[in-house]
TISELO-884737 format. One record per residue: residue number from 1; x, y, z of N, C-alpha, C, O, CB in turn. Coordinates in nm, 4 decimals, padded with zeros to 6 digits. Atoms other than C-alpha are relative to their C-alpha. Glycine has a CB too. Example, Ala and Ser with C-alpha at 12.3 -4.5 7.8 and 13.67 -1.06 7.14 Angstrom:
BEGIN
   i    neast   nnorth      nup   caeast  canorth     caup    ceast   cnorth      cup    oeast   onorth      oup   cbeast  cbnorth     cbup
   1  00.0890 -00.1190  00.0000  01.2300 -00.4500  00.7800  00.0900  00.1200  00.0000  00.1936  00.1181  00.0665 -00.0992  00.0027  00.1246
   2 -00.0820 -00.1190 -00.0060  01.3670 -00.1060  00.7140 -00.0770  00.1090  00.0730 -00.0261  00.2198  00.0899  00.0414  00.0462 -00.1415
# end
This chain:
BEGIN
   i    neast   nnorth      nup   caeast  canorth     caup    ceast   cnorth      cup    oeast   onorth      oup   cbeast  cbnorth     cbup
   1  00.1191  00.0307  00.0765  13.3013  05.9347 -07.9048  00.0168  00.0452 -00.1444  00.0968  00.1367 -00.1639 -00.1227  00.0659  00.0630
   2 -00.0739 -00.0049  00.1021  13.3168  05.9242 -08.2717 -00.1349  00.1316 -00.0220 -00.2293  00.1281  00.0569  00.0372 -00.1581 -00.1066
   3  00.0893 -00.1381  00.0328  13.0959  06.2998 -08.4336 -00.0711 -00.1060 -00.1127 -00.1605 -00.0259 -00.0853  00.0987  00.1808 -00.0701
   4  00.1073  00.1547  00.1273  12.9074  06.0197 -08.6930 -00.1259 -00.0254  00.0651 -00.1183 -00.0539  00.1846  00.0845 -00.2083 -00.0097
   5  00.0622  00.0833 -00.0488  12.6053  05.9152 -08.6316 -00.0275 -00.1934  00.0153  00.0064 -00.2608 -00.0819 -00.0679  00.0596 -00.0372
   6  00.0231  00.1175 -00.0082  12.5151  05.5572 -08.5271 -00.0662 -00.0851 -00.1060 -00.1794 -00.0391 -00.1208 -00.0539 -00.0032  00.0956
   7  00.0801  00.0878  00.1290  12.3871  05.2842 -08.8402 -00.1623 -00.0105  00.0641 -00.1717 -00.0673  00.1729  00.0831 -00.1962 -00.0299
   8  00.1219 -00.0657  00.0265  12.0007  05.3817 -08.8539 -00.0675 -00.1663 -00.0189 -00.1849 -00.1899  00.0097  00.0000  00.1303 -00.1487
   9  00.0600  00.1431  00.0266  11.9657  04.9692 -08.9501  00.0457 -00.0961  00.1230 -00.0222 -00.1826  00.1782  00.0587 -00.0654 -00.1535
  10 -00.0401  00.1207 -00.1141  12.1700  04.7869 -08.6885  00.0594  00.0528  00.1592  00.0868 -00.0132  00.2594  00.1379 -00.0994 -00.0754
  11 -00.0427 -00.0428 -00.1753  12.2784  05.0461 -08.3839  00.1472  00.0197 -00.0299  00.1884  00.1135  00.0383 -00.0278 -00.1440  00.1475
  12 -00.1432 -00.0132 -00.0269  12.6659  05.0256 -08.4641  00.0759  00.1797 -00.0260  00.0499  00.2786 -00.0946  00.0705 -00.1234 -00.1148
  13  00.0197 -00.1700 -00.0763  12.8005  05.3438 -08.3359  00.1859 -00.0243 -00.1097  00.2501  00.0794 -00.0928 -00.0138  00.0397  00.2840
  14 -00.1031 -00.0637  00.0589  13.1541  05.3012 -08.5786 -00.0483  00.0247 -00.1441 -00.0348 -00.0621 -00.2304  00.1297 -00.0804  00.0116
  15  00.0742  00.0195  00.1708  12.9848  05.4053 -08.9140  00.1315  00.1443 -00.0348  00.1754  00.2257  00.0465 -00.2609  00.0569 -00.0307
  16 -00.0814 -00.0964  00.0417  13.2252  05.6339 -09.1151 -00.0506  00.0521 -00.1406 -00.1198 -00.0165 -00.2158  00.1399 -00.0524 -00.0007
  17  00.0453 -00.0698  00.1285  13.1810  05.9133 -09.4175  00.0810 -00.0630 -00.0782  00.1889 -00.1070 -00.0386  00.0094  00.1550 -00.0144
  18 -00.0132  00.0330  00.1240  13.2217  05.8027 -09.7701 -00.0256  00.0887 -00.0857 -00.0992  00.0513 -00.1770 -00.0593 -00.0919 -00.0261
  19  00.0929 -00.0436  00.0868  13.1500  06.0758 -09.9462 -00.1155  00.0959  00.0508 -00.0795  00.1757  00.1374 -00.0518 -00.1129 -00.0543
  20  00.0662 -00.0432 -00.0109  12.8627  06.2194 -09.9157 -00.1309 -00.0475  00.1052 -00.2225  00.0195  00.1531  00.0036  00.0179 -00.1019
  21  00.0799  00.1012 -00.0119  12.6953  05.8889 -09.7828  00.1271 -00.0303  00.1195  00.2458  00.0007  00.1296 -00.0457 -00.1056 -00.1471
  22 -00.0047  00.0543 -00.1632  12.7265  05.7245 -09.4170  00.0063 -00.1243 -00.0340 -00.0837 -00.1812 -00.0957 -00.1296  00.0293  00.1125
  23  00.0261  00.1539  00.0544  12.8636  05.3675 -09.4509  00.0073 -00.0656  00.1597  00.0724 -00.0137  00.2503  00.1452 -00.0740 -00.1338
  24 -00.0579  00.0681 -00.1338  12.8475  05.1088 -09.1439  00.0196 -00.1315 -00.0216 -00.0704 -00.2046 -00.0631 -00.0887  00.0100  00.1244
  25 -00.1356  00.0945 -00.0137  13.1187  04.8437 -09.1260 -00.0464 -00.1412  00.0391 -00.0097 -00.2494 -00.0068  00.1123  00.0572  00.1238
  26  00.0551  00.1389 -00.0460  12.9294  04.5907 -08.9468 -00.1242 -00.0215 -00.0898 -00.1603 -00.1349 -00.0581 -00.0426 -00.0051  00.1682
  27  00.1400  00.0720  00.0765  12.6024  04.5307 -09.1824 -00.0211  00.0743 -00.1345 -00.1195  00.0583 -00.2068 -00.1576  00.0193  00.0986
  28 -00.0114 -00.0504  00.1201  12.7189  04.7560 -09.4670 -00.1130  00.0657 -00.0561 -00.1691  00.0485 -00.1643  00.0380 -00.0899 -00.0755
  29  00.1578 -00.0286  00.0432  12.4229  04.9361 -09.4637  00.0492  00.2070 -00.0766  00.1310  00.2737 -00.0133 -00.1556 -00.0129  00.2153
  30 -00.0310 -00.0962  00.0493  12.4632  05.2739 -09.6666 -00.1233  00.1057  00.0137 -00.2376  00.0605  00.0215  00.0462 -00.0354 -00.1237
  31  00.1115 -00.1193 -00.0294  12.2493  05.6286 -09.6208  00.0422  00.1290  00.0484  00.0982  00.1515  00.1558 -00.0978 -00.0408  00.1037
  32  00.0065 -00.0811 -00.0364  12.2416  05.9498 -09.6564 -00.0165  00.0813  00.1086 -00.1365  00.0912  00.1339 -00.0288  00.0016 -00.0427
  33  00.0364 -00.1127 -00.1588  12.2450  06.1951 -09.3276 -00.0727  00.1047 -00.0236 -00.1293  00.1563  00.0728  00.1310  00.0797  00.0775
  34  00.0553 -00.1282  00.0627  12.1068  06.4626 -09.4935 -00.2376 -00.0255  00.0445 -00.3330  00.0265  00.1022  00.0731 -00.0146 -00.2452
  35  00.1259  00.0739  00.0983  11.7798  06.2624 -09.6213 -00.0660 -00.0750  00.2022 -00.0010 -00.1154  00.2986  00.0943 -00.1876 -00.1918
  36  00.0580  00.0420 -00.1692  11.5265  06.1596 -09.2707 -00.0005 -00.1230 -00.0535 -00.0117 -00.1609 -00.1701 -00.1671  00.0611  00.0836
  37 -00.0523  00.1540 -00.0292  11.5931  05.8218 -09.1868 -00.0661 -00.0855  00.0623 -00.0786 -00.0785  00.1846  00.1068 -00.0109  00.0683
  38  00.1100  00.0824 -00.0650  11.3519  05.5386 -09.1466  00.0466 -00.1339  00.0962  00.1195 -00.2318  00.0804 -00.0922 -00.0537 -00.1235
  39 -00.0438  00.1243 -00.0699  11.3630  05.3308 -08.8803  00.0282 -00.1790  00.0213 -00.0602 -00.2341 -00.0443 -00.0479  00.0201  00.0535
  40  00.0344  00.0992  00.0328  11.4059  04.9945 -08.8552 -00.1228 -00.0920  00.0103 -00.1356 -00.1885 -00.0650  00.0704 -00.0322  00.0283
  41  00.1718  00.0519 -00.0057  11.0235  04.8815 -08.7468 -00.0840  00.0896 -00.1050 -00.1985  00.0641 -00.1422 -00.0810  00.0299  00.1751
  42  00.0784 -00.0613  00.0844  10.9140  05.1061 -08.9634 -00.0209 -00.0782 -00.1624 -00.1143 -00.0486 -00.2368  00.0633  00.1410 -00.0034
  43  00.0207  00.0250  00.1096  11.0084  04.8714 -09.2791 -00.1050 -00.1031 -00.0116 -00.1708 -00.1435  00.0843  00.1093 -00.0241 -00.0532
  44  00.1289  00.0707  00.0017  10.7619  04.6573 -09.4129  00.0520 -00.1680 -00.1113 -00.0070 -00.2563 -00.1734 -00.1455  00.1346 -00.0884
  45 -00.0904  00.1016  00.1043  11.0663  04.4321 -09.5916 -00.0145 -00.1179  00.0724  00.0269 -00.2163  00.0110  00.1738  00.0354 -00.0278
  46  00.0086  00.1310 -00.0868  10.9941  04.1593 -09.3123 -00.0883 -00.0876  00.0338 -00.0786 -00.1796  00.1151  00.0242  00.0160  00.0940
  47  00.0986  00.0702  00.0806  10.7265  04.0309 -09.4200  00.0066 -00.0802 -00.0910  00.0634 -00.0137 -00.1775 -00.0591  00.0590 -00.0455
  48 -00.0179  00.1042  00.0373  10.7294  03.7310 -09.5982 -00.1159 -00.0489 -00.1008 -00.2152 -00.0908 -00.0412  00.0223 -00.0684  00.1088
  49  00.1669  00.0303  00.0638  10.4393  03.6488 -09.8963  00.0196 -00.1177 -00.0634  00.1335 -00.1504 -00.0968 -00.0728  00.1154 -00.1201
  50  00.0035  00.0800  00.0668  10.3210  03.3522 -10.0578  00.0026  00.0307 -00.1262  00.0510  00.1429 -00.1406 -00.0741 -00.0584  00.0298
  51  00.0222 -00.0344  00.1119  10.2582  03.3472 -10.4360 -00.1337  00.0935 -00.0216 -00.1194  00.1938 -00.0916  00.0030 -00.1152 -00.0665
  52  00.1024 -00.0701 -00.0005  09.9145  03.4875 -10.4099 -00.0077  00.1624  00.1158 -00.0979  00.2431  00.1382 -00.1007 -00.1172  00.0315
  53 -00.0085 -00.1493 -00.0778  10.0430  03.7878 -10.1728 -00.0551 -00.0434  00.1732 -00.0701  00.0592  00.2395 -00.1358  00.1419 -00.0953
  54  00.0016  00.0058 -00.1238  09.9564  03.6127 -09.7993  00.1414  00.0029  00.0399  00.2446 -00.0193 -00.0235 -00.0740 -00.1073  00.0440
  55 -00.1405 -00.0393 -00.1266  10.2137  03.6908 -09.5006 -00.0343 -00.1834 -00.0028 -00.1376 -00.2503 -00.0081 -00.0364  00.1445  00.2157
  56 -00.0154  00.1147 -00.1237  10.3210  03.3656 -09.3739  00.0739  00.0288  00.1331  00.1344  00.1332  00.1574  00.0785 -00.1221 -00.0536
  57 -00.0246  00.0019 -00.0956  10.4065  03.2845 -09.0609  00.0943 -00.1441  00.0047  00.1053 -00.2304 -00.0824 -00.1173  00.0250  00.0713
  58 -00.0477  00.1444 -00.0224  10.6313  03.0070 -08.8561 -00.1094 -00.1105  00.0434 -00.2219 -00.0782  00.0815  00.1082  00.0041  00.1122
  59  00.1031  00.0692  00.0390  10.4632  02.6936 -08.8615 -00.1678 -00.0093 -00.0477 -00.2549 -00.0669  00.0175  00.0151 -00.0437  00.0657
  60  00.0871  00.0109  00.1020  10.1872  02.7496 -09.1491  00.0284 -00.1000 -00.0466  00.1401 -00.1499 -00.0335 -00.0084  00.0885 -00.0852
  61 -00.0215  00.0985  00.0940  10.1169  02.4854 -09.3723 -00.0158  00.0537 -00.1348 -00.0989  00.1430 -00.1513 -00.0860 -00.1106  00.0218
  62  00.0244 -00.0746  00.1351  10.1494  02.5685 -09.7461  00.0312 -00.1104 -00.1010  00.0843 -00.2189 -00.0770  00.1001  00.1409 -00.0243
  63  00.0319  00.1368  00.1367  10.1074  02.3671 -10.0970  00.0659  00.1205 -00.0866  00.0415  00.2377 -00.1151 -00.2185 -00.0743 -00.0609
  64 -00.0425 -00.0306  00.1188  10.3438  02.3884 -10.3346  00.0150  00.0301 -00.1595  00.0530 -00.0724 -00.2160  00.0236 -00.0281  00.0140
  65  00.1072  00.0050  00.1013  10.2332  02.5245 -10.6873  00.0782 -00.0273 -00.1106  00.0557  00.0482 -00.2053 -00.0903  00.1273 -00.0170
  66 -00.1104  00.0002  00.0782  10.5123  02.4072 -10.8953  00.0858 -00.1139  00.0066  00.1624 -00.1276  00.1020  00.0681  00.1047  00.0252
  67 -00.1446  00.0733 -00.0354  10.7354  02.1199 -10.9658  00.1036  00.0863  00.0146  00.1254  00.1836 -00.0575  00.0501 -00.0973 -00.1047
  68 -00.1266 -00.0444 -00.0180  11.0586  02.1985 -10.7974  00.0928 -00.1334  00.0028  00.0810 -00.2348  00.0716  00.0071  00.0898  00.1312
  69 -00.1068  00.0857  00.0106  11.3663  02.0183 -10.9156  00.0793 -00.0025  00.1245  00.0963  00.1015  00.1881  00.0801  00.0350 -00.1114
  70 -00.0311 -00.0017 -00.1025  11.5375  01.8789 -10.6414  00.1995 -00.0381  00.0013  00.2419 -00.1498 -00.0285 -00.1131 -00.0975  00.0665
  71 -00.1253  00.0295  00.0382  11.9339  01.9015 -10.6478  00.0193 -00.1265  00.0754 -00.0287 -00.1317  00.1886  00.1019  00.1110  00.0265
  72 -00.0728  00.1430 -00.0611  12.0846  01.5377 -10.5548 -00.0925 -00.0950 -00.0880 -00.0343 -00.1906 -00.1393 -00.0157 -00.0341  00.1997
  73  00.0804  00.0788 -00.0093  11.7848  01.3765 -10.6560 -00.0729  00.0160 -00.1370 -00.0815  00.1156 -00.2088 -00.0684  00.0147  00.1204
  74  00.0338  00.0063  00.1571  11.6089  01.2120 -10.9727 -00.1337  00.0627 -00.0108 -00.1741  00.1086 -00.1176 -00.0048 -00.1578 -00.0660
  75  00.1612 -00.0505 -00.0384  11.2643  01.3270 -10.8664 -00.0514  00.1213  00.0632 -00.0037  00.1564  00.1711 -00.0552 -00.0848  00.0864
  76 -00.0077 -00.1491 -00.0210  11.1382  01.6574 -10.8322 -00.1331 -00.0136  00.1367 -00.2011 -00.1090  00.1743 -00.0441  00.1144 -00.1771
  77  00.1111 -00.0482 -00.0827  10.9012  01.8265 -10.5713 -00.1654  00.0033 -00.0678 -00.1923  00.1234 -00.0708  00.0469  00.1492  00.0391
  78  00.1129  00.0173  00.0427  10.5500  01.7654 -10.7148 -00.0664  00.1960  00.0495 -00.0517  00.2718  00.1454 -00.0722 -00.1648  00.0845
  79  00.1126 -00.0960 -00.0128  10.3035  02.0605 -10.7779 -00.1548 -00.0819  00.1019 -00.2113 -00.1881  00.0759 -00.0433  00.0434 -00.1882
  80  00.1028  00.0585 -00.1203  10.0216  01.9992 -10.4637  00.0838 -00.0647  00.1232  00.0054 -00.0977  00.2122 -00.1070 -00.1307 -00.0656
  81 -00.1180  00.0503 -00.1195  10.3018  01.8679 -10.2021 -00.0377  00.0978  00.0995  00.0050  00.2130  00.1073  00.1846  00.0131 -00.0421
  82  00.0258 -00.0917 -00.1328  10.1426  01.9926 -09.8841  00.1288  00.0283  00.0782  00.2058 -00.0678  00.0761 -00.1044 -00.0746  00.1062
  83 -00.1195  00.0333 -00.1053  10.4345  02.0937 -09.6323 -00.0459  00.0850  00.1123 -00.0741  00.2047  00.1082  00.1666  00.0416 -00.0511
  84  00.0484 -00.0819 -00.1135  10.3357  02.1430 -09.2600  00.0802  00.0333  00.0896  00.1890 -00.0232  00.1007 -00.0915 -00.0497  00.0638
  85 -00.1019 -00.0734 -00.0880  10.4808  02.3424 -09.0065  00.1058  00.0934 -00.0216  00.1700  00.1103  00.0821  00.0577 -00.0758  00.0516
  86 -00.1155 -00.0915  00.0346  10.7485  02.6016 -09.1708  00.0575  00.0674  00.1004  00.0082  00.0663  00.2132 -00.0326  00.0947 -00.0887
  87 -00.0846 -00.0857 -00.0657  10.9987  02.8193 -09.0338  00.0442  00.1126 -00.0994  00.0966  00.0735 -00.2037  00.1169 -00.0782  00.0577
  88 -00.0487 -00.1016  00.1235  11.0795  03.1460 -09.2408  00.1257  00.0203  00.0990  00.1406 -00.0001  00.2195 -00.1134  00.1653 -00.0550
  89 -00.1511 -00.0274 -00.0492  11.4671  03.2581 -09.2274 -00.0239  00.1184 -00.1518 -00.1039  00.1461 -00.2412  00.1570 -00.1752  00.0019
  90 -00.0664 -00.0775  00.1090  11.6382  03.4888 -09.4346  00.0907 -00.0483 -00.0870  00.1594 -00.1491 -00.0708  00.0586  00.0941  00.0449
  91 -00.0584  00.0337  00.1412  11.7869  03.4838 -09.7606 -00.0136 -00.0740 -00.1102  00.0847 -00.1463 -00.0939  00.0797 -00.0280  00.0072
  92  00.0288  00.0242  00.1115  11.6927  03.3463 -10.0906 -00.0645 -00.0630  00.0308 -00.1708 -00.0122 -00.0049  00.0638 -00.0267 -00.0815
  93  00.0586  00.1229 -00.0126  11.5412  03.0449 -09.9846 -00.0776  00.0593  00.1452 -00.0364  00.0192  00.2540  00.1169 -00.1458  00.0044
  94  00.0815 -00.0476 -00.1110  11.3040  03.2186 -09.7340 -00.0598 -00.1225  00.1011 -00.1136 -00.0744  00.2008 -00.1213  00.0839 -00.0663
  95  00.1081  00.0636 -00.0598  11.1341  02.8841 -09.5778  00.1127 -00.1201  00.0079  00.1872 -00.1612 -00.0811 -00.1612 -00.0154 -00.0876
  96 -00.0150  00.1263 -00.0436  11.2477  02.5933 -09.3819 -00.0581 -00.1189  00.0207 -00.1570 -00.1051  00.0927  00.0249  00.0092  00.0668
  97  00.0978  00.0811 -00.0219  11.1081  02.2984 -09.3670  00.0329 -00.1394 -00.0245  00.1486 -00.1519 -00.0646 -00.1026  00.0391 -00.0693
  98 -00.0483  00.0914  00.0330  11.1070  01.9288 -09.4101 -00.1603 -00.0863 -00.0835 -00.2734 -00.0987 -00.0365  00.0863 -00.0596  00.1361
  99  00.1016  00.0751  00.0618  10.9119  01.7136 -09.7160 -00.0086 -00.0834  00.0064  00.0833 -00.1216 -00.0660 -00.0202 -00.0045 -00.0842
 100  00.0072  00.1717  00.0220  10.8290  01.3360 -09.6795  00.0299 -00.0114 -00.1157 -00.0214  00.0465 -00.2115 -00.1345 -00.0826  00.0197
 101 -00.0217  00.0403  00.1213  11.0263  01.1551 -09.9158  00.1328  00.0687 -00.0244  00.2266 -00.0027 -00.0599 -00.1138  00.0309 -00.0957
 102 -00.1353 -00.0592  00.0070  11.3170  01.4379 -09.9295  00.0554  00.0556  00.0870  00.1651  00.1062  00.0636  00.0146  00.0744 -00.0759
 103 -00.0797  00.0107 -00.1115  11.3915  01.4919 -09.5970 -00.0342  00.2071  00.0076 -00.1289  00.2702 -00.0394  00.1987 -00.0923 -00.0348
 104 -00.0052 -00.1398 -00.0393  11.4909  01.8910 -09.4681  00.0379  00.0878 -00.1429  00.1132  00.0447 -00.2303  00.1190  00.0190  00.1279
 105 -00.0506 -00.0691  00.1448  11.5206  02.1606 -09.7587 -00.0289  00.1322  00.0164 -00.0809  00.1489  00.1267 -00.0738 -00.0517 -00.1418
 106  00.0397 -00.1355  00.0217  11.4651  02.5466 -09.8365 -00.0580 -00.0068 -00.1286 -00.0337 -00.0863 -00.2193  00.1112  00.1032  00.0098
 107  00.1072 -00.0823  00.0873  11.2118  02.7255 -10.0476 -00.0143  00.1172  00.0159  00.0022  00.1843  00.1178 -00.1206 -00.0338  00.0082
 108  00.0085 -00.1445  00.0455  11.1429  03.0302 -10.2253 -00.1966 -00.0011  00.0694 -00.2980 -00.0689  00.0532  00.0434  00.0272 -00.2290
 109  00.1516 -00.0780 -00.0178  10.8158  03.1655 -10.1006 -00.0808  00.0518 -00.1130 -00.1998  00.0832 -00.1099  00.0143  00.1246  00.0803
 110  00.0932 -00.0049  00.1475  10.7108  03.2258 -10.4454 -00.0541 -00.1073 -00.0396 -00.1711 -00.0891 -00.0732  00.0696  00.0359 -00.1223
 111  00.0217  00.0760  00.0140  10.6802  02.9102 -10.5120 -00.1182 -00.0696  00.1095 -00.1291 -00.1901  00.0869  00.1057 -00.0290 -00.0236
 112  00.1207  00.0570 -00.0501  10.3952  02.8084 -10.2948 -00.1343  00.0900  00.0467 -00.1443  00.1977 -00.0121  00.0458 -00.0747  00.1110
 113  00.1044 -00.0402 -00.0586  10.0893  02.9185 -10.1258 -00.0752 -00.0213  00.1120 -00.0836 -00.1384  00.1489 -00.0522 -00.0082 -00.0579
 114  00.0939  00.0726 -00.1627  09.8705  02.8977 -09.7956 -00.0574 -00.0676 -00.0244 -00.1218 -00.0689 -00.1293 -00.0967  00.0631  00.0928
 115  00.1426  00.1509 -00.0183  09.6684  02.5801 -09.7020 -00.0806  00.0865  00.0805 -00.1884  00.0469  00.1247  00.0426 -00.1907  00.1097
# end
């Protein structure tokens, strides 16, 4: 058994010292041992907001408050473009979804708001 403790974010039990600082290998998550260590339900990073500060959820409907330029295409996303049903994911483009007219795409969650 390795004397380390286990990554505090994802469970992986090979995390090795760096220093002063605890690194783990599989999700690169970095943290002090010293310093108490918050769990992972405890963050509040998974949460997801519109422009006006609502949580969304998977399939919400939300209106877009912003032309968004649309790469491929000569015609942008209209400001008021309802889109129903979402899916939130991770990473930049927080929201899945598909618009009549441009088919499946991602969105920033800043960019819109709850219906």
């Amino acid at each position: 058994m390795s004397e380390f403790p286990p990554c505090p974010k994802c469970k992986c039990e090979y995390t090795y010292s760096n220093g002063f600082l605890m690194v783990c290998p599989e999700c690169f998550h970095e943290w002090n041992p010293a310093e108490e260590v918050e769990t992972v339900s405890d963050t509040t990073s998974d949460k997801i907001l519109d422009a006006n500060g609502n949580q969304l959820q998977d399939g919400d409907t939300v209106v877009v408050i912003k032309d968004l330029p649309v790469k491929g295409s000569s015609k942008p996303v209209k400001a008021g473009t309802k889109v129903k049903n979402i899916r939130l994911t991770d990473g930049d483009h927080n929201i899945d979804c598909k618009i009549d007219g441009f088919g499946s795409m991602g969105l920033k969650s800043e960019y819109v708001r709850k219906a």
